[in-house]
N, C-alpha and C positions, 0 to 999 in steps of 0.2 A: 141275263146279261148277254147281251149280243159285243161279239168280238168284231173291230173293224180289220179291213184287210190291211188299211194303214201301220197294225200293231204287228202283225204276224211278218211282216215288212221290216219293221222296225226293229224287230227281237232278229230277224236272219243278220241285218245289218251291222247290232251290235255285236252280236257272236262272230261275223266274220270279220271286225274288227278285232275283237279282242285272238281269234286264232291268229289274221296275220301280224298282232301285236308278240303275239307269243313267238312266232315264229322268228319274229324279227329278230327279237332279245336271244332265242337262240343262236342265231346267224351270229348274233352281236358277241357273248359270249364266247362264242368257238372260236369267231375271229380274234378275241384279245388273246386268249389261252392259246390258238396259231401262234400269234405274234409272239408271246414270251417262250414258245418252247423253239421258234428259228432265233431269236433274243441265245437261250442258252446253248444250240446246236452250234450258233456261228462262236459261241467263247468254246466248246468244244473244239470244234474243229480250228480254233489257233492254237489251240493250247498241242494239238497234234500234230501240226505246223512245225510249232517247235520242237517238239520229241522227235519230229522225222528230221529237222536241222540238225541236232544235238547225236540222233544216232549214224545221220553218215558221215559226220565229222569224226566221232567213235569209229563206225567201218572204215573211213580213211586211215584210220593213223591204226588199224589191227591189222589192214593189207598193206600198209607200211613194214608193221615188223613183220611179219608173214613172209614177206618177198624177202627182207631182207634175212631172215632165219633161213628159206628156201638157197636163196645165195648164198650162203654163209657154210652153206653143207653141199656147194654145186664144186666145180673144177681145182678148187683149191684159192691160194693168196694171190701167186706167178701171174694167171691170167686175171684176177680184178687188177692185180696194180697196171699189170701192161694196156688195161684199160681206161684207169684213171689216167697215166701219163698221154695216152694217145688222144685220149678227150681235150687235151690240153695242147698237143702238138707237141710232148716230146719226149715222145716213142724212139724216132730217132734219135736221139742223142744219149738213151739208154748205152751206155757202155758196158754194164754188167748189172746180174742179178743175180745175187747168192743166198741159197736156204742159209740163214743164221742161226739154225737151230727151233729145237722146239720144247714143251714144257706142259706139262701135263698136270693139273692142280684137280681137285674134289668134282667137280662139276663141267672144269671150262678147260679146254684146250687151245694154247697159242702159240703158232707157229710165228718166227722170225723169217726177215727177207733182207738183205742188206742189197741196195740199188745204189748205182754209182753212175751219175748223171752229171754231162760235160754241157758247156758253154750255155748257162738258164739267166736271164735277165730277171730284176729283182720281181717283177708284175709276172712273171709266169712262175716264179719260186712261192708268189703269194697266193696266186691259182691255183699252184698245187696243194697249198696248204689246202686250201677251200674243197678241193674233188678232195682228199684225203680225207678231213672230217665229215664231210655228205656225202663218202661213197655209200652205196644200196649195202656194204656189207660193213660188219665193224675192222674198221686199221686204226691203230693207234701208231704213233709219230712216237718211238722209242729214243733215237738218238739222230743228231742232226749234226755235221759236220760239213762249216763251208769254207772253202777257199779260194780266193782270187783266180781265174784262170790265168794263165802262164801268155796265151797272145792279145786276150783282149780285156784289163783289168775291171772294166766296167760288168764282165761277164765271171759268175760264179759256177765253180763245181762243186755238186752236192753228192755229200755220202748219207744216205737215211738207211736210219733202221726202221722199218714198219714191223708191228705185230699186227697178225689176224686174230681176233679173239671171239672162241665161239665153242656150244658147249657140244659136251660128247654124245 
């Protein structure tokens, strides 16, 4: 039996068909298993997305109490409040400020401040409300006494007791 050159032709042909068939299917292959493993990288990488949204909204509000603990053990009650009034414009009209005392419980120490503040329009009485509960350190609004001023009825004088309350 004589072999033509025709066959040995033919057999090279089929065989480099059938490797670049194989090779294809591999391509093919790798490429889908690519595709599903960037498929679950990118649900990873939201889902991490969210964990880093979730933990600086956590780090903000722990450098929140942080500062405010830090505060809260810095210069005393005197100079946040003469800060909170001045935040407001009225520093000035501070007439006095008196330690009221102080009071020592298991854990938490709160000193009193009695502030005696002349001629406040009702919008800056409410101002202050507002700096007094978001100041950086804790005051609490103990006792409030107001009364008409004496030249301009429209305008109030306030007697407040603020506590600072924070632990030892």
């Amino acid at each position: 039996m004589r072999k033509r050159p025709g066959d040995k032709r033919n057999i090279y042909f089929i065989l480099s068909q059938i490797i670049l068939l194989t090779i294809v299917t591999g391509l093919f292959v790798s490429f889908s298993a690519s595709k599903k493993e960037l498929g679950r990288l990118r649900v990873q990488r939201d889902e991490m997305v969210l964990l880093k949204n979730e933990f600086l909204v956590l780090k903000k509000r722990i450098d929140t109490v942080e500062k405010e603990k830090s505060l809260a053990r810095g210069n005393g009650i005197i100079p946040a409040i003469e800060d909170v009034f001045s935040s407001i414009g009225l520093k000035g009209r501070i007439k006095s400020i008196k330690p009221a005392g102080n009071k020592e419980l298991s854990s938490i120490k709160e000193e009193d401040v009695e502030v005696y503040v002349e001629k406040v329009s009702m919008n800056e009485m409410v101002n202050l409300f507002y700096k007094i509960e978001n100041a950086p350190i804790m005051l609490i609004l103990k006792k409030l006494n107001i009364k008409t001023s004496f030249e301009k009825p429209e305008l109030m004088n306030l007697t407040v007791v603020i506590t600072h309350a924070y632990e030892k």
